[in-house]
MDAnalysis code that builds the backbone (N, CA, C; Angstrom):
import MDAnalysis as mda
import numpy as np

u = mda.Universe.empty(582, n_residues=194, atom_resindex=np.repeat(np.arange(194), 3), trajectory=True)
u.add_TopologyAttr("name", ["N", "CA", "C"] * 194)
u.add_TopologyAttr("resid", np.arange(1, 195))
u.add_TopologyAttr("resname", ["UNK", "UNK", "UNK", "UNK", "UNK", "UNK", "UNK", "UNK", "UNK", "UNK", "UNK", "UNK", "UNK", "UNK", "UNK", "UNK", "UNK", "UNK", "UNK", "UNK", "UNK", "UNK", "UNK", "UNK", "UNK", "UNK", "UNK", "UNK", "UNK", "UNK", "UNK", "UNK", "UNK", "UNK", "UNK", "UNK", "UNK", "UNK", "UNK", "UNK", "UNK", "UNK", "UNK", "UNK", "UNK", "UNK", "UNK", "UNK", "UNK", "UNK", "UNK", "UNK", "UNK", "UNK", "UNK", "UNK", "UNK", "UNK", "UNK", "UNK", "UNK", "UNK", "UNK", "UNK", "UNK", "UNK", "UNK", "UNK", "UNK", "UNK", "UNK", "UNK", "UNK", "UNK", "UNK", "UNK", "UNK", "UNK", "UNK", "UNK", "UNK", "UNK", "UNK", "UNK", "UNK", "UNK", "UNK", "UNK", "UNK", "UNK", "UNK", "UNK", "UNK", "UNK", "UNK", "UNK", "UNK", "UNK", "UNK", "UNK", "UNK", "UNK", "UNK", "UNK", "UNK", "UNK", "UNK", "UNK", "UNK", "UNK", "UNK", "UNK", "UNK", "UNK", "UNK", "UNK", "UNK", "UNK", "UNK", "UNK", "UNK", "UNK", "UNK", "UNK", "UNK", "UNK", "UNK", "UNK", "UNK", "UNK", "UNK", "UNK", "UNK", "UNK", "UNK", "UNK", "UNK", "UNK", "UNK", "UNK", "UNK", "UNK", "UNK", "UNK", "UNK", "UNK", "UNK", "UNK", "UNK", "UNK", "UNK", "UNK", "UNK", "UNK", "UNK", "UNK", "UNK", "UNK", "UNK", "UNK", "UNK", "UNK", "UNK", "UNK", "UNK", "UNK", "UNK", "UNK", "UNK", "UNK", "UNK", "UNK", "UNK", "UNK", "UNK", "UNK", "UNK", "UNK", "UNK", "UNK", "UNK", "UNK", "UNK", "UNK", "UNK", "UNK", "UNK", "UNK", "UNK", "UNK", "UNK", "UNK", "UNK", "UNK"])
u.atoms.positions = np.array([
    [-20.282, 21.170, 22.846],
    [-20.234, 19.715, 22.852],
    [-19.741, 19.237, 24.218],
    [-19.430, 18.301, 24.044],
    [-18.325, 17.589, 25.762],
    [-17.581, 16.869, 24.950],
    [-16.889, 16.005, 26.118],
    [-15.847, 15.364, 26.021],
    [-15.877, 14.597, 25.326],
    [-15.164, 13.814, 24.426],
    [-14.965, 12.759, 23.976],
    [-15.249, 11.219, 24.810],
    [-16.245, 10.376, 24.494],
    [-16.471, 9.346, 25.468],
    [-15.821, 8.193, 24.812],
    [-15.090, 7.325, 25.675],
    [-13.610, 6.550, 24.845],
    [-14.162, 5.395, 25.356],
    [-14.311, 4.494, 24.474],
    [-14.945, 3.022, 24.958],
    [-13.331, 2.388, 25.146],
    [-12.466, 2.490, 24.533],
    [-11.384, 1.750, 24.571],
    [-9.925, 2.134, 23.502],
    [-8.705, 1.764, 23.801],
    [-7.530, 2.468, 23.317],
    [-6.440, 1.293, 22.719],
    [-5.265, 1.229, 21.987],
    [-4.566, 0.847, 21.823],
    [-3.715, 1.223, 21.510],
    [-1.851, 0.633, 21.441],
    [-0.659, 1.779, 20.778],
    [-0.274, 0.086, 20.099],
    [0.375, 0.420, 18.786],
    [1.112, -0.501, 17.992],
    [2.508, -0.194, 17.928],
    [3.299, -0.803, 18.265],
    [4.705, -0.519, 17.654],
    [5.159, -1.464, 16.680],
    [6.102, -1.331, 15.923],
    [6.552, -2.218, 14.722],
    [8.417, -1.632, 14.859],
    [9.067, -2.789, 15.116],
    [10.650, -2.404, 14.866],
    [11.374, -2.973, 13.370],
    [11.300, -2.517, 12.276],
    [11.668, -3.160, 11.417],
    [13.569, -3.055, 11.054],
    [13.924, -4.310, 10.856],
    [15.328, -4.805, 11.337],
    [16.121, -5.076, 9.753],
    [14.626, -5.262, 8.554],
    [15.202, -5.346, 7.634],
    [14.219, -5.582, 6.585],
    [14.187, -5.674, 4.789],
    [13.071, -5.791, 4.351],
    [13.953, -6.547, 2.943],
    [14.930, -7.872, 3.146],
    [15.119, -8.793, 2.536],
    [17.095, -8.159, 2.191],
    [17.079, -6.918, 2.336],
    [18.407, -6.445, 2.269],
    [19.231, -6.496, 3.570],
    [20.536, -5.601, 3.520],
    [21.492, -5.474, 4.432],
    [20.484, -5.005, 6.156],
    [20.885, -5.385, 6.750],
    [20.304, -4.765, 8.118],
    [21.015, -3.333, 8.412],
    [19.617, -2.213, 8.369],
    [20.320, -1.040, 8.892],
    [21.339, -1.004, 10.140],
    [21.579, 0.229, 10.064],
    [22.642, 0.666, 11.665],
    [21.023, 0.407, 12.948],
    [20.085, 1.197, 12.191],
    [19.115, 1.274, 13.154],
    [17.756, 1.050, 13.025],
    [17.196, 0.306, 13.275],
    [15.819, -0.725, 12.800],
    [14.687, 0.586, 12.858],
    [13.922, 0.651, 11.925],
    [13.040, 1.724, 11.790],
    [11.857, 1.314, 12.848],
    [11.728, 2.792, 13.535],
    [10.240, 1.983, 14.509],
    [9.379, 3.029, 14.113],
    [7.911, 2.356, 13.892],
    [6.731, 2.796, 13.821],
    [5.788, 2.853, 14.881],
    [5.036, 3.402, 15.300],
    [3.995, 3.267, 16.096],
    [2.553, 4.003, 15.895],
    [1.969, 3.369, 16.463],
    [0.049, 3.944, 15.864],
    [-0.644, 4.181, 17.083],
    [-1.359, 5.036, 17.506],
    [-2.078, 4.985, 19.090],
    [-3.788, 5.212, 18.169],
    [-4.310, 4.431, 18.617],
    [-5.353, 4.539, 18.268],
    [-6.868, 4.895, 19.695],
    [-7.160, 5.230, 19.437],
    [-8.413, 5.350, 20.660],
    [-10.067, 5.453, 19.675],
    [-10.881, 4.348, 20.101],
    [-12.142, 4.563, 19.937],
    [-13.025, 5.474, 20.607],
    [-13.902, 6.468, 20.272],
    [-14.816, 7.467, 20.724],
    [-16.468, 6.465, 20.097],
    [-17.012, 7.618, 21.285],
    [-18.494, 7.363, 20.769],
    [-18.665, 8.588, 19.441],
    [-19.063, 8.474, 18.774],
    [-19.596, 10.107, 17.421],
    [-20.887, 10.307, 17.862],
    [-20.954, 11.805, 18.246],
    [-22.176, 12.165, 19.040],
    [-22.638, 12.492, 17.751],
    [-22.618, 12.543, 16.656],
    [-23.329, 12.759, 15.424],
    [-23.480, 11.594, 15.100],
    [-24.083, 10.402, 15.101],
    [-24.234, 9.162, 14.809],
    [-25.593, 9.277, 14.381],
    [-25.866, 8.385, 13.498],
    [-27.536, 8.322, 13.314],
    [-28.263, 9.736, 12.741],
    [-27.811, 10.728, 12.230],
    [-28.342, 11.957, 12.246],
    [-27.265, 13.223, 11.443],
    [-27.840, 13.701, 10.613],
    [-27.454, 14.623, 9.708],
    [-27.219, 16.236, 10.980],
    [-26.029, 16.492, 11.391],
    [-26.098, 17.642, 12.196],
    [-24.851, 18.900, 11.249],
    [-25.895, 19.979, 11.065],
    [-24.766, 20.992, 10.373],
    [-24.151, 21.632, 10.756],
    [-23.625, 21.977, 12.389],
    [-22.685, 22.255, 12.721],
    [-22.238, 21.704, 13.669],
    [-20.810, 21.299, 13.264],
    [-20.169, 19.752, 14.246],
    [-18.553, 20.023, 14.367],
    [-18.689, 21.552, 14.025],
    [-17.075, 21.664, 13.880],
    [-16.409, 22.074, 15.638],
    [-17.519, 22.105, 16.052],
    [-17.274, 22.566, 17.591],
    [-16.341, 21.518, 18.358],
    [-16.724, 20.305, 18.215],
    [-16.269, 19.123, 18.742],
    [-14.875, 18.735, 18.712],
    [-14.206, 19.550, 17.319],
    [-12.898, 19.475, 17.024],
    [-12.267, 19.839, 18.479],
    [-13.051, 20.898, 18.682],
    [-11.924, 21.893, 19.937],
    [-12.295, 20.438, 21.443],
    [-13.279, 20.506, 21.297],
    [-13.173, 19.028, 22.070],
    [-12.141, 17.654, 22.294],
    [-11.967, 17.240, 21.182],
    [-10.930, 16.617, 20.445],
    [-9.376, 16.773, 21.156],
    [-9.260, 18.146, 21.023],
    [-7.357, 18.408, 21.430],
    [-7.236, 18.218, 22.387],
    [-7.416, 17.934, 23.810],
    [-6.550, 17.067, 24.999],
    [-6.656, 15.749, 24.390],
    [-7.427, 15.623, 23.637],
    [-7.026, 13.696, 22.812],
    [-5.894, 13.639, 22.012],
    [-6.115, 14.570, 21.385],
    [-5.129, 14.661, 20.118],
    [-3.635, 14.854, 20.967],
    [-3.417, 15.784, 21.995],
    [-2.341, 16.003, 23.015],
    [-1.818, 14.726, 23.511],
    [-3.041, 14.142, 24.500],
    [-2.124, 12.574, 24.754],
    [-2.145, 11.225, 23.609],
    [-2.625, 10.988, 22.620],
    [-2.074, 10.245, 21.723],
    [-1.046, 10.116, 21.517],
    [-0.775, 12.057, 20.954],
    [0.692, 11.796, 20.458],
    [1.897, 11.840, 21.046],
    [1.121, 12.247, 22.459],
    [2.397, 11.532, 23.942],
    [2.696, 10.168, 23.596],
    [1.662, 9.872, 23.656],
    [1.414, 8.399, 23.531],
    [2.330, 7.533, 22.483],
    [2.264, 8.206, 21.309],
    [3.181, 7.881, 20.315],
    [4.454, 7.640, 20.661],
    [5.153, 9.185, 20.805],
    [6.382, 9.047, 21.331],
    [7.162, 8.593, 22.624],
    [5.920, 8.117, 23.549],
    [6.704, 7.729, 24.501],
    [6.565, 6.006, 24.090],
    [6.045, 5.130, 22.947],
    [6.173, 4.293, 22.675],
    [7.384, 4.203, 22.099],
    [7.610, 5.610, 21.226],
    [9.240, 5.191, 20.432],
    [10.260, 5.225, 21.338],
    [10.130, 5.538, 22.306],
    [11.368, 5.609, 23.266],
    [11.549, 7.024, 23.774],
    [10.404, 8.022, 23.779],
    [9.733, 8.976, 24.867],
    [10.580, 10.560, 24.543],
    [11.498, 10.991, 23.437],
    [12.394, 11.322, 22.860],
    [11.472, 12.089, 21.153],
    [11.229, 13.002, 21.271],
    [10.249, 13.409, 20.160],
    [11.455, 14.325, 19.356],
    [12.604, 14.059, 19.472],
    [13.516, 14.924, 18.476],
    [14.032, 13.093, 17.879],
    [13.666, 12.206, 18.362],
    [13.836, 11.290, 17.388],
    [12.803, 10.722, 15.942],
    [11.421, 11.643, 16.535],
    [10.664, 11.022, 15.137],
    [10.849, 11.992, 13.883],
    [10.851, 11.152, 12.595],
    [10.853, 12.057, 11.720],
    [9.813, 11.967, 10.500],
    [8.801, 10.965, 11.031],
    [7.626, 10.581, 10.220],
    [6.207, 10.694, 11.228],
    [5.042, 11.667, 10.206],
    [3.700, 11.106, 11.130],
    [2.307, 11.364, 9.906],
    [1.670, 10.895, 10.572],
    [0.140, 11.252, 9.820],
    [-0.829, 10.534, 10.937],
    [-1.576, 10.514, 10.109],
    [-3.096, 10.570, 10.731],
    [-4.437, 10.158, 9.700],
    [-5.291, 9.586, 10.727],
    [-6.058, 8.731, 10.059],
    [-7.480, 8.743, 10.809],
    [-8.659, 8.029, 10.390],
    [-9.944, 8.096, 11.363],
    [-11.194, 6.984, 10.481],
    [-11.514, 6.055, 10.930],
    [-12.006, 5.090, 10.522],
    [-13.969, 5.304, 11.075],
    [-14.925, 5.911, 10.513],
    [-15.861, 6.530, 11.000],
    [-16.925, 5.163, 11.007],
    [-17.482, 4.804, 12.313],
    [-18.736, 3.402, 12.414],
    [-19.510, 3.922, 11.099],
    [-20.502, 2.910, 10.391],
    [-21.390, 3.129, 9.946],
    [-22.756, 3.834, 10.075],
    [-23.131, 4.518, 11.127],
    [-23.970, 5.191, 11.411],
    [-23.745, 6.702, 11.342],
    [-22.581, 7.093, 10.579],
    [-21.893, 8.038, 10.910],
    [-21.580, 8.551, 9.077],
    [-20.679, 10.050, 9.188],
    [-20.534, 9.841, 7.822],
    [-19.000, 10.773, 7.734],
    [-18.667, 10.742, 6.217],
    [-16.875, 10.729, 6.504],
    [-16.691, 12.001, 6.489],
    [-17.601, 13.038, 6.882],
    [-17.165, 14.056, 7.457],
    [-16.785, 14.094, 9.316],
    [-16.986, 13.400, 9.931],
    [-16.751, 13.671, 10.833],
    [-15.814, 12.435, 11.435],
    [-15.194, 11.905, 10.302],
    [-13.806, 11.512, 10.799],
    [-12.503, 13.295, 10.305],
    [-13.237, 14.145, 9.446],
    [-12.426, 14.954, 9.203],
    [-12.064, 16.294, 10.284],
    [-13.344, 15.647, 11.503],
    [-12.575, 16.455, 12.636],
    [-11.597, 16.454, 13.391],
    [-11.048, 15.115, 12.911],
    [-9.927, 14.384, 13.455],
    [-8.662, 15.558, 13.164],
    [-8.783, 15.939, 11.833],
    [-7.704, 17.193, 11.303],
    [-6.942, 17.553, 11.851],
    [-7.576, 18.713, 12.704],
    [-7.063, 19.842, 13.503],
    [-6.365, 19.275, 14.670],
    [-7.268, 18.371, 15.716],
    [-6.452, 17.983, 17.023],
    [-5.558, 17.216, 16.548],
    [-5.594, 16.297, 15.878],
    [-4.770, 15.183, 15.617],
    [-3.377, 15.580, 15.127],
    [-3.429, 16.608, 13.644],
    [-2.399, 17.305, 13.547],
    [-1.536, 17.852, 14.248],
    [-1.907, 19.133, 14.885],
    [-1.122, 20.381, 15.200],
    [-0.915, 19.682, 17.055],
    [-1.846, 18.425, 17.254],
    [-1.377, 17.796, 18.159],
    [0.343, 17.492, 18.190],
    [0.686, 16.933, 17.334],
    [1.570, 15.955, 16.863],
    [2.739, 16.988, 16.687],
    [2.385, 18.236, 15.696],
    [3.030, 19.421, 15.396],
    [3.837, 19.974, 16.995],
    [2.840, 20.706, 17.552],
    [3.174, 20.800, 18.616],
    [4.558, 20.423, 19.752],
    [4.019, 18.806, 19.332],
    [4.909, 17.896, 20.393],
    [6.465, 17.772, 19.243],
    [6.165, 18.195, 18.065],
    [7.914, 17.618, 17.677],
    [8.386, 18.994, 16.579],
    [9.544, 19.333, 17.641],
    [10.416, 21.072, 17.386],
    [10.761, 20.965, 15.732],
    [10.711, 19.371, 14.642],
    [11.184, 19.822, 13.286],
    [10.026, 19.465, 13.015],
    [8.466, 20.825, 13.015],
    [7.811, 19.670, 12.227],
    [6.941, 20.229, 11.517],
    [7.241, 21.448, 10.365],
    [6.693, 22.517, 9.096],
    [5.443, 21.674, 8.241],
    [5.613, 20.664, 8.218],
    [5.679, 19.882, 6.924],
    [3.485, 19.938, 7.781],
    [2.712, 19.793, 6.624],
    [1.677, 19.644, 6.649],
    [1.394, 17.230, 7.190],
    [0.484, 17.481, 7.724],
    [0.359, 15.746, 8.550],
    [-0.600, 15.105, 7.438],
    [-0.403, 14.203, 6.580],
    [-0.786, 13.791, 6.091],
    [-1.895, 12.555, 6.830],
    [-3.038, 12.688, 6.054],
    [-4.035, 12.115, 6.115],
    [-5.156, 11.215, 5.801],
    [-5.937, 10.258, 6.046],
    [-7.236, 9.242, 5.788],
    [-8.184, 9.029, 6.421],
    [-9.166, 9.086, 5.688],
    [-10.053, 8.706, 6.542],
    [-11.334, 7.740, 5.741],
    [-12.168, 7.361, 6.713],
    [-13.397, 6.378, 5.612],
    [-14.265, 5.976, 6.255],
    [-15.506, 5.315, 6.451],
    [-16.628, 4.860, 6.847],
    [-16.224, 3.256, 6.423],
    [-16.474, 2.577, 8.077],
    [-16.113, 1.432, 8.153],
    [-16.849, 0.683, 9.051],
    [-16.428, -0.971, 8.384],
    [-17.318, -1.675, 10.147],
    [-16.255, -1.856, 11.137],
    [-16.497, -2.818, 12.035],
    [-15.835, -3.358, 12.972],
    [-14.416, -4.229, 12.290],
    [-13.485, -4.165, 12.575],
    [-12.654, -5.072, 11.885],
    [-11.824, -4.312, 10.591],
    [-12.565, -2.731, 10.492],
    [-11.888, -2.194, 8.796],
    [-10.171, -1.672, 8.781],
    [-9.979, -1.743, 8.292],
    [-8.146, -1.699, 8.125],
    [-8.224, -0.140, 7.717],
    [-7.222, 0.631, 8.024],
    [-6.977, 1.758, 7.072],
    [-5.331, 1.920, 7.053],
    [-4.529, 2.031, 5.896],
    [-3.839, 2.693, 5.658],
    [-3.548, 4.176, 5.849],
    [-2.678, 4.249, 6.190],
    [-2.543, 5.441, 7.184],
    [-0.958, 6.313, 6.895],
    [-1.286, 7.388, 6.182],
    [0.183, 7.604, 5.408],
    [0.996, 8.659, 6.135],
    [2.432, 8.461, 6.000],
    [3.269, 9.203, 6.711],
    [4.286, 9.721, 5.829],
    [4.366, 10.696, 5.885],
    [5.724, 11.940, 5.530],
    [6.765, 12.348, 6.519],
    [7.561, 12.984, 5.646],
    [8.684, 13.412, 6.756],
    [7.868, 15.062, 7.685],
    [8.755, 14.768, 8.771],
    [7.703, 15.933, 10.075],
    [8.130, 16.953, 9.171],
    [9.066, 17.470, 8.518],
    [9.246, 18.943, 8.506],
    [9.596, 19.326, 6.625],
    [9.534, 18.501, 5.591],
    [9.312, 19.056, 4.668],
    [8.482, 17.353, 3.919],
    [7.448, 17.928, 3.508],
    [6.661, 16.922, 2.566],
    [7.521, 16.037, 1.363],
    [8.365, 17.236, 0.636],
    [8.792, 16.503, -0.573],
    [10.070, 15.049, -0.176],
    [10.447, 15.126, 1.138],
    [11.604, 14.344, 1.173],
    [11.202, 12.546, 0.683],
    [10.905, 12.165, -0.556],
    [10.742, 10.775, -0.787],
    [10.869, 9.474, -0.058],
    [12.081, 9.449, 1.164],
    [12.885, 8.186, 1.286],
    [11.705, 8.292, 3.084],
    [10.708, 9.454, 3.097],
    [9.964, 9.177, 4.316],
    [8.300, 8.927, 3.792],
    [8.253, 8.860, 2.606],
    [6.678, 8.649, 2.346],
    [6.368, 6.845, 2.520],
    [5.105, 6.633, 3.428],
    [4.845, 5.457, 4.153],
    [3.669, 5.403, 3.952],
    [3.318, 4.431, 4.874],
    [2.186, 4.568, 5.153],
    [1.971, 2.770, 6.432],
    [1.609, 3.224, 7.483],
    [1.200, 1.721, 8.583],
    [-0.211, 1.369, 8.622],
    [-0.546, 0.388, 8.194],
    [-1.789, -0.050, 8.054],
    [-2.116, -0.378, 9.508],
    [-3.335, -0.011, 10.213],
    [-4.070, -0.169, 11.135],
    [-5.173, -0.945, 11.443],
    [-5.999, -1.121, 12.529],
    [-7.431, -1.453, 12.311],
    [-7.697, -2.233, 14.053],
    [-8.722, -2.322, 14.832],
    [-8.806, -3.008, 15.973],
    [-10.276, -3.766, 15.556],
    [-10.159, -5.447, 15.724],
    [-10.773, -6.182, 15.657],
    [-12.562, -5.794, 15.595],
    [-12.595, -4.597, 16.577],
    [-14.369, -4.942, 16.886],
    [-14.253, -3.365, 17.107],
    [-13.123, -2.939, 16.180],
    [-14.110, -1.369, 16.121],
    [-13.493, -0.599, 15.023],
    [-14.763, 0.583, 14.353],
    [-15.346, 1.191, 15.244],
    [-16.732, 0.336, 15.433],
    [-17.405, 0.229, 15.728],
    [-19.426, 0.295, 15.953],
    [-19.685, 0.996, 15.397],
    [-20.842, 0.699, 14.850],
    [-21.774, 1.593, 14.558],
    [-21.673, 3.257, 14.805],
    [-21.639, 3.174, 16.231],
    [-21.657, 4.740, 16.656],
    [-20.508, 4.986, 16.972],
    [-19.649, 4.874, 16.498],
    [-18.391, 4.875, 17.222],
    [-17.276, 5.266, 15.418],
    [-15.978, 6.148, 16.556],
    [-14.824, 6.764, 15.685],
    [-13.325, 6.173, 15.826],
    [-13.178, 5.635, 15.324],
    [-11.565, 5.248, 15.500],
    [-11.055, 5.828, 15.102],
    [-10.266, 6.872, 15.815],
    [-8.772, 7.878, 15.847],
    [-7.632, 7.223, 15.665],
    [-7.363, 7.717, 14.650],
    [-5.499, 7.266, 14.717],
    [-4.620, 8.128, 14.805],
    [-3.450, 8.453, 15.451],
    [-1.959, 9.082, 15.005],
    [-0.534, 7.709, 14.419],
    [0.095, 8.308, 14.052],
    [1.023, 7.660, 13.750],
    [2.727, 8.604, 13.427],
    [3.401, 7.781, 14.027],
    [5.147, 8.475, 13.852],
    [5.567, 7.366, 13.606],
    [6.722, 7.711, 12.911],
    [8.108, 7.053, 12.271],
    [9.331, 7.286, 12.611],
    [10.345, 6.677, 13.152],
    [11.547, 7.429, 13.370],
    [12.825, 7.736, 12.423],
    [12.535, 7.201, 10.913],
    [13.115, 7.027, 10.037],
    [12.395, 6.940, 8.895],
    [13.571, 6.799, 7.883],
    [12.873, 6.369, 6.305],
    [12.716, 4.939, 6.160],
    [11.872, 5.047, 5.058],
    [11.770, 3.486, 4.739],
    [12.981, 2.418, 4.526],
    [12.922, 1.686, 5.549],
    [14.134, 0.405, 4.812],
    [14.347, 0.694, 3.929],
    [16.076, 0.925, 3.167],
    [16.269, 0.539, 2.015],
    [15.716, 1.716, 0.752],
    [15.361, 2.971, 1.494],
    [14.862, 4.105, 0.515],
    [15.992, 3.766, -0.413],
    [15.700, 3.808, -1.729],
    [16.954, 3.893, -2.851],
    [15.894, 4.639, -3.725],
    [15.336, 5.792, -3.844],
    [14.702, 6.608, -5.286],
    [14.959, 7.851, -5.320],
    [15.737, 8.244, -4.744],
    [16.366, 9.882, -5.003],
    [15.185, 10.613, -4.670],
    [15.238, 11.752, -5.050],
    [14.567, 12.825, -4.475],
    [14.919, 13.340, -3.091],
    [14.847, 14.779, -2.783],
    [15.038, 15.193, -1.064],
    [15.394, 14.684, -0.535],
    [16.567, 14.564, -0.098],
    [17.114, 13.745, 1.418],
    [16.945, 14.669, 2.391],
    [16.619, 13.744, 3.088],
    [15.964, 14.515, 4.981],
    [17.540, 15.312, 5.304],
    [18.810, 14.898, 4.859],
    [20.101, 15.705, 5.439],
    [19.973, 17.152, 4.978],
    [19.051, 17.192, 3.563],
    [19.202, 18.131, 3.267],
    [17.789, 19.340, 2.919],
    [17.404, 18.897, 3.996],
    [16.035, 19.626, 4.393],
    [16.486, 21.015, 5.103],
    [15.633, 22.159, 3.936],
    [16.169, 23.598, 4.168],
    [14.892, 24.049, 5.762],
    [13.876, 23.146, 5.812],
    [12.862, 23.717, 6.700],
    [12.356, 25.339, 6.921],
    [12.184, 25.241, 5.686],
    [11.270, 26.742, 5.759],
    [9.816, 26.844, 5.276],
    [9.610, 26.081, 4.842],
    [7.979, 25.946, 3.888],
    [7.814, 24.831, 4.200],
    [8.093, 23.972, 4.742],
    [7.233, 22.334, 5.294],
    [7.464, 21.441, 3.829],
    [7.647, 22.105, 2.893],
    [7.931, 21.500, 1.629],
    [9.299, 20.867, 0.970],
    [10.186, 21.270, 1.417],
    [11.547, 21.238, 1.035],
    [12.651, 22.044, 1.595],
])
């Protein structure tokens, strides 16, 4: 394959300060880096497309730079991420699932607590489509007080031929977690699970 051809990029941050309760010690920040690609599989049924993935990872690498140097450039501060891929209509929702591999072990990579499998979405969309985009804690799945999710979307994409990539990190739990289960203090980090 080649490179990924990027019509255009964006990063979201969100500082949340409070969600009708006490104001934390420390306002939870989110952020989303999104980048549009052209999908060289557009228009056309192709059966092997898994090549492109390996294409993919210097994207997947600076996104999730990208991420963390939005939270304040410090990747032992995030403790939430996932990943997402919004596929144009000419296209089909397998090949937002190449997003997987780079996007993941991208993210993995860049942050030293992070076992836990990257939770994921994806869908066939127009210009303008939103996706929810869910996040866990980096290094064990079951911890409750980090399951999220930041809704996304850029006005006029994807196109038709075109892929909207997402990553996403968290630097905390949700405002106001109160439902028991796993606390992140007490994450054994050996199985990504608990």
């Amino acid at each position: 394959m080649s490179d990924p051809q990027i019509r255009k990029s964006a990063t979201l941050v969100e500082t949340i300060y409070h969600e009708g309760g006490p104001a934390p010690e420390t306002p939870l920040r989110r952020a989303a880096c999104m980048t549009v690609i052209a999908n060289p599989f557009a228009g056309r049924y192709v059966e092997e497309i898994d090549g492109f993935m390996k294409d993919l990872e210097p994207l997947g690498i600076e996104m999730a730079q990208q991420c963390i140097d939005a939270l304040g450039g410090d990747a032992s501060l995030v403790e939430g991420y996932g990943k997402g891929a919004i596929v144009g209509t000419n296209g089909e929702l397998e090949h937002g699932a190449l997003w997987h591999v780079p996007g993941g072990y991208a993210m993995r990579d860049k942050i030293a607590e992070s076992m836990a499998i990257v939770p994921s979405t994806k869908k066939v969309g127009a210009p303008g489509a939103r996706l929810d985009v869910p996040v866990t804690h980096t290094n064990a799945s079951y911890v409750r007080s980090h399951f999220d999710a930041m809704e996304v979307g850029l006005n006029d994409a994807p196109k038709a031929d075109e892929i909207l990539l997402v990553l996403v990190m968290t630097t905390g739990p949700r405002i106001h977690a109160r439902v028991g289960g796993l606390k992140a203090k007490d994450v054994a980090g050996k199985d990504g699970l608990r």
